[in-house]
N, C-alpha and C positions, 0 to 999 in steps of 0.2 A: 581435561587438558586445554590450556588457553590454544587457540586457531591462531596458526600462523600465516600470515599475509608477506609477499616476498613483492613490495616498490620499487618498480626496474625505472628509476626515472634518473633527473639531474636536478644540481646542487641550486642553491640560491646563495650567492653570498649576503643578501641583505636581510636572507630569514624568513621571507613570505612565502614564494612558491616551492614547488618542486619538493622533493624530500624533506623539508623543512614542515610545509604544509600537508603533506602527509602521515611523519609521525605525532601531526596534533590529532589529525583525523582519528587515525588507529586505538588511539590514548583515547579517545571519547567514544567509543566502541569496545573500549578492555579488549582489545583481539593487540597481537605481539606482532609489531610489526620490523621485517627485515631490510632496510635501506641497501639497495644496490645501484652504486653509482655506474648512469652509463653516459654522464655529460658533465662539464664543468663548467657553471657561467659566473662570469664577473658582472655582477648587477646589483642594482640598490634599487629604491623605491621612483626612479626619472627615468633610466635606462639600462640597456642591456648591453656592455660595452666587448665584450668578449664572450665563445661559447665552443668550447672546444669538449667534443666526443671522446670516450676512453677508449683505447684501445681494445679492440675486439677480445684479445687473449686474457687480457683483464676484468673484461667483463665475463667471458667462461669462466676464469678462475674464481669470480666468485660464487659465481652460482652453482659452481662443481663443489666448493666447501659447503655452500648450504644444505645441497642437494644429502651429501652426507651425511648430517644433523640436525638440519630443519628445513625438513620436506613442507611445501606449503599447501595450503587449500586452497588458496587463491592465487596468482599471479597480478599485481596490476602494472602495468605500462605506464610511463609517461614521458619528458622530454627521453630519444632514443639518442638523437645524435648524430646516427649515420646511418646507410641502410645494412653496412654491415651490423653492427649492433643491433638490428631490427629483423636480421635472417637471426642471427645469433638464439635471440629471444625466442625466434620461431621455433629454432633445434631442439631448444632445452623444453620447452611444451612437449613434445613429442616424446623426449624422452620420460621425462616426470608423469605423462600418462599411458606410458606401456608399465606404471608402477601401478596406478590409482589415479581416482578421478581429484582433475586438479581445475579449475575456471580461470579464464582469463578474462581480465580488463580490460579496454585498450582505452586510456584516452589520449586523442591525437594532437599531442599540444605541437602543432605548426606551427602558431605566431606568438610571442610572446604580448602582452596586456599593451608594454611599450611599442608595437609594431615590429620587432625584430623576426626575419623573417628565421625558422627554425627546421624546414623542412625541402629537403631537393628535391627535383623531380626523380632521382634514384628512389630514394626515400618512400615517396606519397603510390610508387609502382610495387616496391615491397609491403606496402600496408596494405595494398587491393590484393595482390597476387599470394599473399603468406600471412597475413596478420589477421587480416576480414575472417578469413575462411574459418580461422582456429578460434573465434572470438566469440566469448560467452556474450557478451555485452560492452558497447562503443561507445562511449561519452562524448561525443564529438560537439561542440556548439555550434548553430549553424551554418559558421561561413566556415570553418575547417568540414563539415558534412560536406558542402557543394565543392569545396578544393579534391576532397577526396574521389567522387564521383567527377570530377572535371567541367562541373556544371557550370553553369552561368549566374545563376539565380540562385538564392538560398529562401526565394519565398514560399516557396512551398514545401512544407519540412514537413508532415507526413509523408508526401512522394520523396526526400530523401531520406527519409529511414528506411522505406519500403526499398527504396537502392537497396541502401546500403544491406539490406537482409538478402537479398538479391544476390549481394557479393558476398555472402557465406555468413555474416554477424546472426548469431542467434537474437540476439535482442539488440532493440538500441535507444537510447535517450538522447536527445537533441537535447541539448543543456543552452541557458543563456541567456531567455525569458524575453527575446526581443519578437514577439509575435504580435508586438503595435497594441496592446491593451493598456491604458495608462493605470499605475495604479497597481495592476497586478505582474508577480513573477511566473513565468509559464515555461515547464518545461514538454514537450512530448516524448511521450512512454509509448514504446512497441515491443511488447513481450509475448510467448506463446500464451501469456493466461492474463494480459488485460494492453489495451493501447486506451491513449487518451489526452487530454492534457491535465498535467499536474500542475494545478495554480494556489498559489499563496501570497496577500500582498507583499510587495513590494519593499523593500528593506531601503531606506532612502539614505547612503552611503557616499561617499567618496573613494572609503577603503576597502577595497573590495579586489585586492590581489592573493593569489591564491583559490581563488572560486573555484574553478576549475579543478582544479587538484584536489580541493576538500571534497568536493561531489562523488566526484569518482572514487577514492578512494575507503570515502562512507560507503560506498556501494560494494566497493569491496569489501569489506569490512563485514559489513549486513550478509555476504554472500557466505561469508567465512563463516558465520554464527547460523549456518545453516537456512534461510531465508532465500527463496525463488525470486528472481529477478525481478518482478514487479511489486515484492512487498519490499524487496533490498532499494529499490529505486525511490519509494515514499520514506523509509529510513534516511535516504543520502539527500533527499529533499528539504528532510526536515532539519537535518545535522548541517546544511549548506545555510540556510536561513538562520539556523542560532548562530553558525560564527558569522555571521552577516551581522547581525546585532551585536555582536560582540568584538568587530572590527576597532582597531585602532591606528591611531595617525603614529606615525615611529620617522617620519621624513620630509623630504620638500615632496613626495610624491603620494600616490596609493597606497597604503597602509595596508598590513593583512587581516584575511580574514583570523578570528582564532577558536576553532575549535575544540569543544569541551563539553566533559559530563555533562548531560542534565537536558540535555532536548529532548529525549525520549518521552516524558511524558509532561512534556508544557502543553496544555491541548490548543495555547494557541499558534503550535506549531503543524496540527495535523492540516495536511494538503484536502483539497476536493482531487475529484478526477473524471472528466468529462465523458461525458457518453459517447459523444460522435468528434466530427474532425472540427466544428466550430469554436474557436475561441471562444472564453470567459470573457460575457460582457462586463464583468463589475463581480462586489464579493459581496453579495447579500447577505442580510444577519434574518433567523426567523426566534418566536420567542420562545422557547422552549414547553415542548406538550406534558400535560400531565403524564404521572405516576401511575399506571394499572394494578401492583399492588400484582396479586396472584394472577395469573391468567391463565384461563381457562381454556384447552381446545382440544374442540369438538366434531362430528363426523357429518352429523344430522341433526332436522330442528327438532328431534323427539329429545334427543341429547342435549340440546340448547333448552329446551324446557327443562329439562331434569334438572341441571344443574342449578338454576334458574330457580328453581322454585324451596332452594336449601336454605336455612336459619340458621344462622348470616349467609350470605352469599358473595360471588365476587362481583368486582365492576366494571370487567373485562372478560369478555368470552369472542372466542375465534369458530366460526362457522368453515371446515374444512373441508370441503365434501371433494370427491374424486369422482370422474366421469365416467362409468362403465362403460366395458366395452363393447361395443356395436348399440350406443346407445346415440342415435340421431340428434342430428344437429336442434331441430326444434322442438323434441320430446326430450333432451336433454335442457334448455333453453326454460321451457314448461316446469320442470324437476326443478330446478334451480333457484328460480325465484318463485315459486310456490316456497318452497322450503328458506326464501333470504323473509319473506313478508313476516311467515310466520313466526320464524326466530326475531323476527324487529320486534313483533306483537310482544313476544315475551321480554324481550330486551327491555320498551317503555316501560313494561307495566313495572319491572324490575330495577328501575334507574341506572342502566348496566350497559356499555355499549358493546355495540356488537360490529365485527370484526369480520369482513367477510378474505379468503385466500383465494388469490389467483381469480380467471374467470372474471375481470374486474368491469367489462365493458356489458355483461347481462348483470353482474351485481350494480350497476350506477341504475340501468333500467328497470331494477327492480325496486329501488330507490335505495341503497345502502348508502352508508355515510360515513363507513371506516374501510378502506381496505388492504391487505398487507399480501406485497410481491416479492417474490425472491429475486436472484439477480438473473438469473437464466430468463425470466420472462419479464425484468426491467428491461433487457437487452434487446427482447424481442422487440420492444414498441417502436412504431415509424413514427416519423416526427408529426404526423397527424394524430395519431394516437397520443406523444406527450402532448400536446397539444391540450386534446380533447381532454385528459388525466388533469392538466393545470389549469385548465376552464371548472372542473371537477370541484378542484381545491380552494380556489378561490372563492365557492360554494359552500367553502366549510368542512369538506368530506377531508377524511382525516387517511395520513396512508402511511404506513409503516413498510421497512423493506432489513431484507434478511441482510446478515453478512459473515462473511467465516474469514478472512483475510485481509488485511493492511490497508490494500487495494480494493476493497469492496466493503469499507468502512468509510474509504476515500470517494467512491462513487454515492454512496449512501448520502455523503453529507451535501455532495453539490448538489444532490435534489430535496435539503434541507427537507426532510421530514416529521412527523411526529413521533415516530419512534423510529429505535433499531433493536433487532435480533442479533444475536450473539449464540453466535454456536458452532458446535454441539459441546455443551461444557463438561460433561461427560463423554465417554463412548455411548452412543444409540442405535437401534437395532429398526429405529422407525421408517429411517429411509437407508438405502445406501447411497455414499460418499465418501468422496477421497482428505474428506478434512480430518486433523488429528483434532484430539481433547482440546478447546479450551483453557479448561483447569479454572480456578477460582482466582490464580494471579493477572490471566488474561482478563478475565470477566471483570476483572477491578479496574486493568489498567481502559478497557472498551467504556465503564460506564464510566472514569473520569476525564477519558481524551474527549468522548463523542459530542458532537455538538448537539443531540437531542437524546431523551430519557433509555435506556436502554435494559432490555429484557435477557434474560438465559435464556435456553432452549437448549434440549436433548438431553436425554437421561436422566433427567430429573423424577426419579423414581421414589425415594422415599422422604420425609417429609423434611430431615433430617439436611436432607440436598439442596432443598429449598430455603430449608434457612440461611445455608455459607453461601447461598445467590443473594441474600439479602444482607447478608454481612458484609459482601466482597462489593455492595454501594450499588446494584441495579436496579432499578426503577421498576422492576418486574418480574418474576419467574414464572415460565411456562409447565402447566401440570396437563400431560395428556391423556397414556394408559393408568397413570397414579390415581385417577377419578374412579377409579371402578365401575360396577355395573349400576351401585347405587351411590350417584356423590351426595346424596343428601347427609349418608355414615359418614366418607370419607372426607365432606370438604371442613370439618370445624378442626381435624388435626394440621391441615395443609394451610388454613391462615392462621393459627396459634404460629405455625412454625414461621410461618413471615414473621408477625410481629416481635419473635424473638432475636428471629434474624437483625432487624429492623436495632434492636435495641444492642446489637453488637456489633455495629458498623463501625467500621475505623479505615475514613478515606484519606488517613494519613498513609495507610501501606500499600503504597501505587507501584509498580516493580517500573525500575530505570527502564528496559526494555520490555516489550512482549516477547513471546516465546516464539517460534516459526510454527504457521496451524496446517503447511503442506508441505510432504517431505519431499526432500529433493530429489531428483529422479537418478541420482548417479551417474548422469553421463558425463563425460567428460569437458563437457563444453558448457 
């Protein structure tokens, strides 16, 4: 059944913002979306000449008919009007989830683009005191964030998200890219499962009314189609930036943005998203790394010779070893690179690179030259340690980094690396984790959005598997337990099945969307 989205906002009589810009948004997301007027403005593309709130009872009464027949999944907010139509809002939340979990939006449009001011101090005390608390996610840009917290300053927009969560918002994006980087668009993302800044360049426009409302409303949208606030937020990112591109002049003024099918997989629409609180100096381009073809991994360098020594062989193998327990820090240390030098040995004699996981700071002193982190221990690194990682690279040492989510596809790419993992594209039993399947339509859309070659990983059990990872257009598939105890039998079925893969590829079948890879937690907020 198409997710139904219910826009408590106001009108535009010139067609760009407000309701207008939101059922484009909806339309370009295929979610059904329900327009509920709670404002009326007389405007066109120079000014805002009139703005008159519905009557409260009018506003119940719509949302009492929808509530009847199209219950929503979403809620989003936008111009309210009054505070009474802002408590109003509040009611109907409460009631729609003593039904079912339903999420709320809020973006706080106070000013209009023309300067019209849109919000009272009654108003901006019902958004703190009843809106914030009940708020899945806040779209605020950030001089409505520092209006709202009553601040002075809007230079610091991580500490006003951090308010603003403060004040009850589960999530919040600070929209509106003015964080002084020339060049690039920067939003900040504050979500329970990633903060950062989302940067994209810069869409160099005039017409650019509506933004606001397209943003938010993709995110609702994303939210509705099942998608966690931080992957929803890279969705409304990306769908904010194609109607940017696709803005038109329609006036003497600001033109709308227009949003529409078909952002989802322009890959040069996918966002980076920063590690830490520093702005994007600039948007670097790197050139993209080779192809591994099968990838091999492995536990031990006895394993890494085994493999290693098969007729044909691969030319990518991953050194995975785990730290037992109660094994010392320097007898661990010992273990480690005895076991990286010798698998190197077999690596040259092999023309085969070797790949070491995790452990990346005794793998560099044992001399490796590939190594591949996942995001929990991307996360860990202090800024000495990246540091010390891009002194690494600029050495040549090659580093690959895992990702299962929107948003850790998005991190992936601002540290431009040479590869990315994709996973688990089956169900795997090798670790546990909360990510759902891939599937082959994800793996497709991962290796044509991504900006470097990209590998499957997880369940890739029989050879069979291996091939639709190489049909579905990935630069790689990961074979672990599939190796057996002897891969010398088993690895000439496992690269037949690539190169058949290989010879089935068709990177015209990109899916518009990805699918959500973490489910959502049912709460209500």
């Amino acid at each position: 059944m198409t997710p139904i989205l219910w826009s408590i906002a106001g009108t535009d009589s010139g067609g760009g913002a407000g309701l207008a810009a939101d059922q484009r948004a909806a339309d370009a997301f295929g979610v059904h979306l329900c327009p509920v007027v709670s404002a009326i403005t007389a405007q066109n593309t120079v000014a805002v000449t009139q703005v008159q709130a519905v009557a409260p009872d009018l506003l119940d009464a719509q949302l009492e008919a929808l509530a009847a027949d199209l219950p929503p999944r979403v809620i989003k907010t936008g111009l309210l009007g009054s505070a009474a139509n802002a408590r109003a809002v509040a009611r109907w939340v409460d009631r729609l989830r003593e039904r079912g979990p339903v999420q709320l939006v809020i973006d706080p449009v106070l000013r209009a683009s023309t300067g019209a001011a849109f919000a009272s101090d009654e108003l901006l005390q019902v958004y703190r005191d009843e809106l914030l608390p009940r708020a899945s996610v806040i779209t605020p840009n950030q001089h409505e964030a520092a209006a709202l917290l009553g601040a002075d300053t809007a230079n610091n927009v991580p500490g006003l998200a951090g308010a603003l969560q403060r004040l009850g918002a589960q999530a919040v994006v600070v929209t509106g890219g003015d964080a002084g980087t020339p060049g690039l668009s920067l939003d900040w993302l504050q979500t329970p499962h990633a903060r950062g800044w989302l940067s994209l360049p810069r869409v160099s426009t005039s017409n650019h009314h509506g933004t606001g409302c397209t943003f938010a409303t993709s995110l609702a949208a994303a939210l509705a189609l099942g998608f966690v606030a931080a992957d929803a937020a890279v969705l409304a990112k990306m769908a904010t930036t194609h109607a940017l591109r696709h803005a038109r002049a329609v006036g003497q003024g600001a033109g709308p943005v227009i949003a529409r099918p078909g952002f989802g997989n322009d890959p040069t629409l996918l966002p980076r998203l920063s590690l830490d609180d520093s702005t994007p100096a600039s948007w670097p381009e790197r050139l993209r790394g080779r192809e591994p073809g099968v990838y091999a991994i492995v536990d031990s360098a006895e394993r890494v010779e085994a493999v290693l020594r098969a007729q044909p062989t691969v030319s990518t193998i991953q050194l995975r070893m785990k730290r037992p327990a109660g094994v010392a820090d320097a007898t661990w240390a010992a273990l480690l690179g005895e076991a990286i030098q010798r698998s190197q040995r077999a690596a040259h004699a092999a023309s085969a690179t070797l790949v070491i996981n995790d452990h990346w700071q005794l793998a560099l002193q044992a001399g490796a030259r590939a190594l591949h982190l996942g995001q929990e221990d991307l996360l860990a690194l202090t800024p000495e340690d990246r540091t010390q990682l891009q002194a690494a690279r600029a050495q040549g040492v090659m580093l690959g980094l895992s990702s299962h989510s929107l948003w850790e596809i998005c991190r992936a790419a601002a540290l431009m690396p040479d590869l990315i993992a994709c996973g688990p594209v089956w169900p795997t039993t090798t670790k546990d984790m909360p990510w759902l399947p891939q599937g082959r339509d994800n793996l497709a859309w991962w290796a044509h959005m991504a900006p470097a070659p990209v590998v499957g990983i997880g369940g890739i059990l029989e050879p069979e598997q291996l091939q639709a990872v190489a049909a579905a257009g990935a630069a790689g598939g990961c074979v672990v337990r599939g190796l057996g105890d002897e891969p010398a039998l088993t690895l000439p079925a496992w690269l037949s099945a690539w190169q058949a893969g290989l010879a089935r590829q068709d990177r015209t079948a990109i899916p518009a969307l990805p699918h959500a890879t973490l489910p959502a937690d049912g709460a209500t907020r």
